[in-house]
C-alpha positions as CSV (number, residue, x, y, z in Angstrom):
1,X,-82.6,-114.5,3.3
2,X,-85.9,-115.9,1.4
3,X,-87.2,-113.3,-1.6
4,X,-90.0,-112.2,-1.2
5,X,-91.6,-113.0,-4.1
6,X,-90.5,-114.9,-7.5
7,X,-89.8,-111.2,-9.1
8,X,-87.8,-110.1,-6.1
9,X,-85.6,-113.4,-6.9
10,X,-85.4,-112.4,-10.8
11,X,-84.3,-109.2,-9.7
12,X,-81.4,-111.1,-7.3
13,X,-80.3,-112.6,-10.0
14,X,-80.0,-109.9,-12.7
15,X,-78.1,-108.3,-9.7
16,X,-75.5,-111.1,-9.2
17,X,-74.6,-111.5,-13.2
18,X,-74.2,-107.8,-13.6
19,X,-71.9,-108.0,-10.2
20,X,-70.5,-111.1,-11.4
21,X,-71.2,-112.7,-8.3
22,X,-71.7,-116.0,-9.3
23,X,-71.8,-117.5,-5.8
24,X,-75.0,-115.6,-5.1
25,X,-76.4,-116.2,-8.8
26,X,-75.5,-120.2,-8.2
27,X,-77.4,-119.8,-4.7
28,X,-80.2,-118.5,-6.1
29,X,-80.7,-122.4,-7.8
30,X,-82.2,-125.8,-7.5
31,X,-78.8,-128.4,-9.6
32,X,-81.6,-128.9,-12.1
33,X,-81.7,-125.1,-12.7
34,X,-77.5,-125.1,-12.4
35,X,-77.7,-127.5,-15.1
36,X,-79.7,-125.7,-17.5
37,X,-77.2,-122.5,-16.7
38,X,-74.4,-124.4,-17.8
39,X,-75.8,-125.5,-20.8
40,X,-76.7,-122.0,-22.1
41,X,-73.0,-122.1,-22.8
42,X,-70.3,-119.0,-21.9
43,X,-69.7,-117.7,-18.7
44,X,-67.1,-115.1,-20.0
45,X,-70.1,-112.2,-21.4
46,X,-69.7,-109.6,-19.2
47,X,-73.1,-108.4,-18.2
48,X,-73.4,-104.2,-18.0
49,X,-77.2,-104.6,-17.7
50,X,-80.4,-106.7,-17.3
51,X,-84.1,-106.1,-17.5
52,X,-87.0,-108.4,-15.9
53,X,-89.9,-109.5,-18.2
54,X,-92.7,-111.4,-16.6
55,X,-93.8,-113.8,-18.7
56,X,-96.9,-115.0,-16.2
57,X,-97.4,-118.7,-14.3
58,X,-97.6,-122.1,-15.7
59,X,-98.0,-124.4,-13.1
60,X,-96.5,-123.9,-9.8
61,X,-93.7,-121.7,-11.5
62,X,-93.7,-118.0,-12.2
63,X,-91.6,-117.7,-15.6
64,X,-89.5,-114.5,-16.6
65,X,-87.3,-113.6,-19.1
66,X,-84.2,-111.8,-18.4
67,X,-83.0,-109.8,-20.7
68,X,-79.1,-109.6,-20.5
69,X,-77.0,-106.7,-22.3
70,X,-73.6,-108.4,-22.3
71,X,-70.6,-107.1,-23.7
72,X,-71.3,-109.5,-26.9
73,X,-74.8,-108.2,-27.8
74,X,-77.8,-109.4,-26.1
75,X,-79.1,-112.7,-24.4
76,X,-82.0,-113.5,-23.1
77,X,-82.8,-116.1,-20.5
78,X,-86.0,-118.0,-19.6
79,X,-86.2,-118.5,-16.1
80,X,-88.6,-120.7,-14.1
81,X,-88.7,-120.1,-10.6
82,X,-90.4,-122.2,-8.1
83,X,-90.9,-122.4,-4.1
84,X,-88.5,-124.9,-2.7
85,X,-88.4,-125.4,0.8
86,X,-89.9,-121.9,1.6
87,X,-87.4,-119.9,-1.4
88,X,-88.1,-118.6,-4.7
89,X,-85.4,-120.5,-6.7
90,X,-84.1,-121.2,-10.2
91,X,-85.5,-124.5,-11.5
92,X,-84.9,-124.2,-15.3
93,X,-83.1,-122.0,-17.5
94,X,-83.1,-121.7,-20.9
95,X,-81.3,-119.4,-23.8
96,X,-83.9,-117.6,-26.5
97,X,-82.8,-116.9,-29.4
98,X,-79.3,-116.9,-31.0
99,X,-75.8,-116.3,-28.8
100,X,-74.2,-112.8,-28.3
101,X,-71.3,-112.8,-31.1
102,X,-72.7,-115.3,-33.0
């Protein structure tokens, strides 16, 4: 089912790290945003918590950065979501700052 909206899709995916559901987190991106996810580096963090920062438009794209409380300290993730094909998906992803346990 489509999100609503680009926050509503931030949200989903918050949701699906913290449930580690990484099927729905995974269907909630374009390969190009897969990409960038895999590059960020460890999937092993357990995630306890998340928050939602909207961090406005640039283009076609709303950007947010999500704001992970892991088991290793914090992470935060820039997100870029974008409308393909009617959904509100992950197109780019990107780690700011240093790695939790670092």
């Amino acid at each position: 089912m489509p999100h609503a909206s680009a926050e509503e899709a931030a949200h989903a995916q918050g949701r699906a790290l913290v449930a580690r559901d990484f099927g729905a987190a995974i269907r909630g991106m374009t390969p190009e945003g897969l990409a960038g996810a895999m590059a960020v580096g460890n999937s092993t963090w357990n995630v306890a918590g998340y928050e939602v920062v909207d961090r406005g438009r640039e283009g076609g794209d709303q950007v947010f950065d999500i704001l992970l409380e892991t088991d290793l300290g914090p992470l935060t993730l820039r997100e870029r979501f974008r409308q393909v094909a009617g959904h509100w998906k992950v197109v780019a992803i990107e780690r700011v700052g240093a790695l939790p346990g670092a």
